[in-house]
C-alpha positions in Angstrom: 111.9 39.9 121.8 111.4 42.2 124.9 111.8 46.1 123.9 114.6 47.2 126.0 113.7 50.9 126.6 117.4 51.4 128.2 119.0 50.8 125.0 116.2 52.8 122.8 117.1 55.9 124.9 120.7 55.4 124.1 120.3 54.7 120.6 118.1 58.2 120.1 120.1 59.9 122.6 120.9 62.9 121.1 116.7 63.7 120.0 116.0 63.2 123.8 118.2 65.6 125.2 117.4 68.2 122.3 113.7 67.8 123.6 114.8 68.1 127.0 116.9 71.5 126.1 113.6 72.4 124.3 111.6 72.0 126.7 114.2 73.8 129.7 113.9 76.7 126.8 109.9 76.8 126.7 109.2 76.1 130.3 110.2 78.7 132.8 109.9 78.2 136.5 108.9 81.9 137.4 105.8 81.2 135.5 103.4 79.3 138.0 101.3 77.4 135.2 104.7 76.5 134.0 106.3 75.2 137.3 103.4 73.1 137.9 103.5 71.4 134.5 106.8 70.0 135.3 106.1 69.3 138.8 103.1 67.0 137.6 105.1 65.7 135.4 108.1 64.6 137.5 105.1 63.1 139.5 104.5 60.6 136.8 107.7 59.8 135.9 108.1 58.8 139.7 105.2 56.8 140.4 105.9 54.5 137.2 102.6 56.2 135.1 104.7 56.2 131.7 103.9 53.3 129.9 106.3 52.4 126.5 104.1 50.3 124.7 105.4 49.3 121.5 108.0 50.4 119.2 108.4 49.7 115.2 112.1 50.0 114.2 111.0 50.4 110.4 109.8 53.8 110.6 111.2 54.8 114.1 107.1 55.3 116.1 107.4 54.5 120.3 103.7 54.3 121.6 103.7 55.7 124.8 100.8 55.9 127.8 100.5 58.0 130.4 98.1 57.4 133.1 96.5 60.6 134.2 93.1 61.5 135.3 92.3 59.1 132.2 94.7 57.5 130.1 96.4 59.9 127.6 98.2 58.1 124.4 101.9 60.1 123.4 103.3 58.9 120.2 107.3 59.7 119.5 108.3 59.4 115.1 111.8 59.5 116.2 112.7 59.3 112.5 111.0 62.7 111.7 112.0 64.2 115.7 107.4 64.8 115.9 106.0 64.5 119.4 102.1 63.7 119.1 99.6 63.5 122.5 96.2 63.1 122.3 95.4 65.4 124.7 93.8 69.0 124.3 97.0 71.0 125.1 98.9 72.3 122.6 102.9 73.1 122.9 104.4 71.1 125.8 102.2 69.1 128.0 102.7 67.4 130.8 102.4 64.5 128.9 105.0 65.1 126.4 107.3 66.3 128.7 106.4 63.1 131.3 107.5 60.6 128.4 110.7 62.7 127.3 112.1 62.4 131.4 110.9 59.2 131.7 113.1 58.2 128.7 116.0 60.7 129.7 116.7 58.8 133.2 118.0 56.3 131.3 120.7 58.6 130.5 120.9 61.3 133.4 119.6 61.9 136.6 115.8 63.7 136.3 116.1 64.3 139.8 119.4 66.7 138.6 117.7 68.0 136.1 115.0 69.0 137.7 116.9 70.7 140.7 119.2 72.7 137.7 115.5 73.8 136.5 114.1 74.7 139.7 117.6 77.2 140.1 116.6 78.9 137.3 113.8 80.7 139.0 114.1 84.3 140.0 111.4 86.0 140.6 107.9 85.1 141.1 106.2 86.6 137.9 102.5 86.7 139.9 104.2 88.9 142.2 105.8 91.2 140.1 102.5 91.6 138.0 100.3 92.3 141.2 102.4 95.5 142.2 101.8 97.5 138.6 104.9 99.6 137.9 106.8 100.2 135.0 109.9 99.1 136.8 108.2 95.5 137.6 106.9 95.2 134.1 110.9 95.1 132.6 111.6 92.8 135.8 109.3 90.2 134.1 110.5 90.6 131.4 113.9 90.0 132.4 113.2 87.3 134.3 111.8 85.4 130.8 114.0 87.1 128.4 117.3 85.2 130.6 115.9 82.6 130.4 114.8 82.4 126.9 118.2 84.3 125.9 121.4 83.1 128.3 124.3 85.2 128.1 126.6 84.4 125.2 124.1 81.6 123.7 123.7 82.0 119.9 120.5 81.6 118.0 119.4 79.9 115.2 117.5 82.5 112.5 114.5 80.2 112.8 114.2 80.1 116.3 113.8 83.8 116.5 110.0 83.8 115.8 109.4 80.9 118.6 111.6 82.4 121.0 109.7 85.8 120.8 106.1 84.2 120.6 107.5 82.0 123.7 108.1 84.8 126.2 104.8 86.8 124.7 102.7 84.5 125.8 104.0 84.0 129.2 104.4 87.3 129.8 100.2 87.5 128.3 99.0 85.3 131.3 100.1 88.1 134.0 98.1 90.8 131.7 95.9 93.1 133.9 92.2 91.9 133.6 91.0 96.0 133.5 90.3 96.2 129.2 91.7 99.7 129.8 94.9 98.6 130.7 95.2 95.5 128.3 96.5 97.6 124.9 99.1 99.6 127.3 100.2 96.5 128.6 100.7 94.4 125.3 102.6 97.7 124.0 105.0 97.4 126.5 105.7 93.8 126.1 106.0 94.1 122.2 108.6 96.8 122.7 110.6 95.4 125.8 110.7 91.8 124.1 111.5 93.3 120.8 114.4 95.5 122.2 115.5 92.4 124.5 115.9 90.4 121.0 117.4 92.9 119.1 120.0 93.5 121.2 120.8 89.9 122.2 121.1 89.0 118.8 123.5 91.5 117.4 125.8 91.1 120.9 126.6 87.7 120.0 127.4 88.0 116.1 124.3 85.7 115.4 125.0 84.8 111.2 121.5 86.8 110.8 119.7 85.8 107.6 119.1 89.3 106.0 115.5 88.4 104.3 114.3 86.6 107.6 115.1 89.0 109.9 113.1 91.9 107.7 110.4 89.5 108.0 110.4 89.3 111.2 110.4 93.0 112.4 107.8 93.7 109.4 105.6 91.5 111.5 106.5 92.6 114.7 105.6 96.1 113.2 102.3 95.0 112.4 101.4 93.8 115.5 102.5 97.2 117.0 100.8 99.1 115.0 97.5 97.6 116.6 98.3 98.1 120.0 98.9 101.9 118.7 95.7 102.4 116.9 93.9 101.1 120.2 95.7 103.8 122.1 95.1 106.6 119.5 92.7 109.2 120.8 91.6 107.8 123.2 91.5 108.9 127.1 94.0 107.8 129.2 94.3 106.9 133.0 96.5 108.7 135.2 97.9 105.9 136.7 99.4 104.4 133.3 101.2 108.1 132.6 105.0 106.6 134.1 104.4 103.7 131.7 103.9 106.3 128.7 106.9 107.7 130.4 108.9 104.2 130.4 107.8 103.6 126.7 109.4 106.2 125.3 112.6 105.9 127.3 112.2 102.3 125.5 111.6 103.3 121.8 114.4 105.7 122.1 117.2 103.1 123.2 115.8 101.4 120.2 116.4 103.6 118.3 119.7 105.0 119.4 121.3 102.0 121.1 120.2 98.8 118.7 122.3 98.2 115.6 121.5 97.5 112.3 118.4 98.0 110.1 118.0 101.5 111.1 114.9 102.6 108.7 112.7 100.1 110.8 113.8 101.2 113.8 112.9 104.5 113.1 109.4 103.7 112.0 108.7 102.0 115.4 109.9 106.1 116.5 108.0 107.4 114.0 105.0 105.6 114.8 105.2 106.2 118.1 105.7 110.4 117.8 102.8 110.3 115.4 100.5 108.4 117.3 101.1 107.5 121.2 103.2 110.9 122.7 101.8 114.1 121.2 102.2 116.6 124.3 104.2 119.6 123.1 106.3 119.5 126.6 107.4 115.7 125.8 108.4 116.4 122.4 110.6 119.6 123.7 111.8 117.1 126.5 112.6 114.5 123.9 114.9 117.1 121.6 116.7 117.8 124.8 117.7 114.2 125.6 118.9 113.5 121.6 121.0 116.9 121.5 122.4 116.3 124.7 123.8 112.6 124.2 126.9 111.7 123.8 127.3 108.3 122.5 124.6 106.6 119.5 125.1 103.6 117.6 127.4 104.1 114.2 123.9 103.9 111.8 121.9 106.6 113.5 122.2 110.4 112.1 121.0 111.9 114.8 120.7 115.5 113.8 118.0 113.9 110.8 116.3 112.5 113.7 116.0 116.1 115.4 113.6 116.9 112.3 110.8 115.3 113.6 111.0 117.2 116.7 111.6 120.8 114.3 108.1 119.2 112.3 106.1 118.9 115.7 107.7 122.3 117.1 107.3 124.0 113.7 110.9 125.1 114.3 110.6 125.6 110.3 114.1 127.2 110.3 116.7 124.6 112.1 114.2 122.2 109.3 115.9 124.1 106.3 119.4 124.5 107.7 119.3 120.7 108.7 117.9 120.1 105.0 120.7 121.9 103.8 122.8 118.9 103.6 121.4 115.6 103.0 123.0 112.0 102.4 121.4 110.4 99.7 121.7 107.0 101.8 119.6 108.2 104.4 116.9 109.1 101.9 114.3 106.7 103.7 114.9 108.5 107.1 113.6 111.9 104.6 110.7 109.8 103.2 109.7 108.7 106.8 110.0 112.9 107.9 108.0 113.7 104.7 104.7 110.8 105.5 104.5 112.0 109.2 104.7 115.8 108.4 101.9 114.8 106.0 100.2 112.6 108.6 100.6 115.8 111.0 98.8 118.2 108.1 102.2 119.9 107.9 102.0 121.8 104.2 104.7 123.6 105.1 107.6 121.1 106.0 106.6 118.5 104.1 107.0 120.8 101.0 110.5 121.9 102.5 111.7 118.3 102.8 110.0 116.9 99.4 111.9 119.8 97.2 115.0 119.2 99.1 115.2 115.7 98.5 114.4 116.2 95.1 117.6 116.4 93.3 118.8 113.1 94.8 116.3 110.9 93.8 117.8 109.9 91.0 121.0 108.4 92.8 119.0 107.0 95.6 116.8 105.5 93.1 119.7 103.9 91.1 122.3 103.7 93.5 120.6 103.0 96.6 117.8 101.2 96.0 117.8 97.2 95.4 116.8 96.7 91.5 113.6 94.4 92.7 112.6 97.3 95.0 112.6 100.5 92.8 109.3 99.6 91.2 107.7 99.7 94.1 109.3 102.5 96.0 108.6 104.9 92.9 105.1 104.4 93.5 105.1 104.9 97.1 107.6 108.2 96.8 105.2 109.2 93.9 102.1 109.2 96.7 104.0 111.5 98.6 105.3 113.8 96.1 101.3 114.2 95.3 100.8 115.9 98.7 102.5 118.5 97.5 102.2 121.2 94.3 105.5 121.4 92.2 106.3 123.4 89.5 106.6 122.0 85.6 110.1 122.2 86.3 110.2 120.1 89.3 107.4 117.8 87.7 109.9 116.9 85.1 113.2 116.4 87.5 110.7 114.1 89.5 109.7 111.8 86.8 113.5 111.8 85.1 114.5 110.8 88.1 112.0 107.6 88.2 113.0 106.5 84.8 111.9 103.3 83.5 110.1 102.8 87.1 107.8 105.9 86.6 106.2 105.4 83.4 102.8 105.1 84.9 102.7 108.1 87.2 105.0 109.9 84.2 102.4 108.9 81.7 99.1 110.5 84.3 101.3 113.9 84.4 101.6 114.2 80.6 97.9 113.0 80.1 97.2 116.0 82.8 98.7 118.4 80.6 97.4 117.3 77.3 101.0 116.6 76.0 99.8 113.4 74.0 102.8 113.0 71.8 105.2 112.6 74.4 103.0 110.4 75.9 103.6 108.1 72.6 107.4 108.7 72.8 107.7 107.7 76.3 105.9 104.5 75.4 108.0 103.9 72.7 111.6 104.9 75.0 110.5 102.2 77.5 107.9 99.7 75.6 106.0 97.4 77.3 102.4 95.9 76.1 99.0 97.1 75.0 97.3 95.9 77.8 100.0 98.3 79.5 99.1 100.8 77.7 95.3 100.9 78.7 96.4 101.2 82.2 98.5 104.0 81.2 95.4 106.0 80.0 95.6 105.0 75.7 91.5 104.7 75.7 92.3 109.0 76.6 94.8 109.3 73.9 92.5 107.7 71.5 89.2 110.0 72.6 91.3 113.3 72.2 94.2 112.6 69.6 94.3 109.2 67.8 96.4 109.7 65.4 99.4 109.9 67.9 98.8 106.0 68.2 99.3 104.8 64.7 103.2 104.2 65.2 102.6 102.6 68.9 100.3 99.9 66.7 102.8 99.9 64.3 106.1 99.2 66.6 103.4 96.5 68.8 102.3 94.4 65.8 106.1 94.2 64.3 107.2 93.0 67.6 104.4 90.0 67.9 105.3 89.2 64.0 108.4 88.7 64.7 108.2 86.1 66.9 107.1 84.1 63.9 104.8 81.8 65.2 100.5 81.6 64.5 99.4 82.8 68.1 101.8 86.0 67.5 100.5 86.7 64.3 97.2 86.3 65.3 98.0 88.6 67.8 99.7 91.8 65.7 96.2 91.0 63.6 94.3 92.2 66.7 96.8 95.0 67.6 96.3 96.3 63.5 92.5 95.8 64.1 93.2 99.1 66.9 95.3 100.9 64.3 92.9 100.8 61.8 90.1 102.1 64.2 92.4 104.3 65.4 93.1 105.8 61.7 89.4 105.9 61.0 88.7 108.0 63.6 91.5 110.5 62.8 90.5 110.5 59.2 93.8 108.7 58.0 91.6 105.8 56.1 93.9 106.3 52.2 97.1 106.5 54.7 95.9 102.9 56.7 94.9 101.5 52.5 98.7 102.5 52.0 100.1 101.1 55.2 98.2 97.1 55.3 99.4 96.8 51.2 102.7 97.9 52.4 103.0 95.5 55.2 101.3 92.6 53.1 103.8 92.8 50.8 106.3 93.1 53.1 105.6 90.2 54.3 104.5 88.2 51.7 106.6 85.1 52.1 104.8 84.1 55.7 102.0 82.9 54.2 100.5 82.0 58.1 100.4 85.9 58.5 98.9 86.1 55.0 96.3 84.2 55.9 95.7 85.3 59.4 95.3 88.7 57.8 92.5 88.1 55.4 90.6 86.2 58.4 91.1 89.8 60.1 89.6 91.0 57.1 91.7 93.9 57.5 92.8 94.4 53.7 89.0 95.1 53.2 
């Protein structure tokens, strides 16, 4: 029977208009490569050069031709909504998008669709990016970002990534061809894109998925943070001063204006005062602008903000009063102060805003902070803290306040100070393993003090026996092999005698230990 292709585009209707919004969503007329794609393919579609070959019903494949420049092979798995062309091209090619119109004019008018296409165009994005201004670069991206982002239109969490990658790389093809001028550029883009997003997102109540969202920013960080290093130190063109200018007019309505996720936003800022605008006379012109505006977004304390500015000004005295009075929630604003006064070889504040953060560590740590991120943020607050010299007194409020998370760095500052007792009892408050131990610095304890260890064997080998089983016996037989080294070298050999008889006949019903034990030959 003859393949009717009229009733195969009705009966997939709904995948062929959800390639046709996909590809009105990743084609964009401004852009010229764009615009001619489509018009080459509209070319094919009327002169009759799509072929439908042959379709198999059983797992929904349409074999498609197209006959270009030499014949080009499309394939369509309609079950699993995958477009495949043999050509070199990847995304949308004219291909693809010749097969999709040639199946959607059995449904509506390409002709329409084409002109409704065509309408969207604003602005010529070759033109724009000839005349070089900062004021043309946010008309191009305008012109993609409404296009990419119409007014009102929700977005799926997963489309986030393509959307962004989408307009990058369109906006990429108009870079300037100067290497000078390339990181500047791609700077630009990241943050006007990025803010564009943002903004969009949160303005239409999009039900954001928290974890994908981090993800994505953390990304988007990293890719800014290249474009910065490039920039760092090196010598600038006069010309591109109005788009340092327009950059941090940028990063500040991100920071200010945007909602939501506020410690990444102020990173982007942070970076940015760290690395890209280090003049005195912009930073004094930047603490004008933040004390004279009126109206911020609900999540931005803007007078913790004004720190950086007292840091680069070494204003050291509106930094104390300011520290004064700090809200444990915006403890990660004071960590981010604390790594760029270190990054800016700042002894003085960053050992002002370390000690005043101090006593609320351990409510931010517990209060504030997720459980499956405390382990990790102990370490990194502990790398700053070590910037820094504090006082025994201070040590010990800092390590209190990590708890069960700062057992490592806890157990380097009482290895420091030769307090190797209290090294065992906070091993035994928060046990753990021996191979835990080793990293913890017990090869030290044993050189200097070993008979500390003994009742850290002890407590070990109890656990593992009982679990009951061979391979935990076998297991408290190695950890007693330690203790008895350990008691040998302290000179403690009549009180290990005592101690194996006492726990062989202790446990003289488990006759697997028993035996396990005289393998260890440890009642030699």
């Amino acid at each position: 029977m003859a393949l009717s292709i009229s009733s195969l585009a009705r009966e997939h209707e709904i995948f062929i208009k959800e390639q046709v919004e996909q590809i009105e969503r990743a084609l964009h007329p401004s852009v010229t490569e764009d615009e001619e794609l489509v018009r080459r393919a509209l070319f094919a579609v009327r002169n009759k050069s799509v072929i439908i070959g042959r379709y198999i019903p059983s797992n929904g494949i349409l074999y498609t031709q197209v006959q270009d420049v030499r014949p080009t092979e499309v394939i369509l798995h309609l079950q699993s909504q995958i477009i495949v062309c043999n050509c070199p091209h990847d995304g949308w090619c004219r291909h693809k998008v010749s097969v999709i119109l040639s199946l959607y004019q059995y449904l509506e008018s390409v002709q329409d669709w084409a002109a409704k296409w065509r309408a969207k165009k604003g602005v010529n994005l070759h033109l724009l990016a000839a005349e070089r201004t900062p004021e043309n670069w946010l008309a191009m991206v305008d012109e993609v970002m409404s296009h990419l982002l119409p007014t009102g239109r929700q977005i799926e969490h997963y489309l986030i990534s393509t959307i962004y990658e989408n307009a990058y790389i369109k906006l990429r093809k108009h870079q300037p061809f100067e290497r000078e001028w390339q990181p500047i550029y791609h700077l630009f883009m990241e943050i006007a894109i990025l803010s564009k997003l943002w903004k969009h997102i949160f303005q239409t109540n999009v039900g954001m998925k928290q974890e994908y969202f981090e993800y994505f920013i953390d990304r988007r960080f990293e890719g800014i943070q290249i474009y910065v290093n490039e920039l760092t130190g090196k010598s600038r063109l006069f010309a591109t001063d109005v788009f340092f200018d327009a950059l941090q007019v940028m990063v500040r309505e991100l920071l200010v204006d945007r909602n939501t996720y506020f410690s990444r936003r102020f990173n982007i800022y942070l970076l940015f005062w760290d690395s890209i605008f280090t003049e005195r006379r912009r930073a004094e012109e930047e603490r004008d602008v933040l004390e004279d505006l009126q109206e911020v977004s609900d999540d931005v304390p803007l007078s913790d903000i004004l720190n950086i500015f007292h840091i680069l000004l070494k204003n050291y005295e509106k930094l104390k009063r300011n520290l004064e009075e700090i809200n444990p929630e915006h403890l990660d604003v004071y960590f981010g102060l604390a790594k760029f006064s270190i990054s800016k070889r700042d002894d003085v504040a960053s050992e002002y805003i370390l000690k005043s953060i101090l006593p609320l560590l351990s409510d931010y740590i517990n209060h504030y902070l997720m459980p499956s991120k405390r382990q990790l943020s102990v370490k990194r607050i502990h790398s700053l803290y070590d910037n820094i010299n504090l006082t025994e007194q201070e040590e010990i409020l800092l390590y209190s306040a990590f708890g069960v998370h700062g057992v490592q760095p806890y157990s380097s500052f009482l290895l420091k100070k030769q307090r190797y007792e209290e090294w065992v009892a906070l091993h035994l408050l928060y046990p753990s393993s021996i191979s835990y131990l080793e990293t913890c610095g017990l090869k030290e304890i044993l050189e200097h003090e070993p008979a500390v260890t003994l009742p850290l064997y002890h407590y070990y080998a109890l656990e593992e026996v009982n679990q009951k089983s061979r391979m935990n016996y076998k297991q408290a037989v190695r950890i007693w092999k330690m203790m008895k080294s350990a008691a040998k070298k302290s000179g403690k050999v009549n009180y290990w005698t005592d101690y194996i008889q006492t726990v062989r006949e202790q446990f003289k019903r488990l006759r697997a230990l028993q035996e396990e034990l005289e393998k260890g030959n440890l009642l030699a």
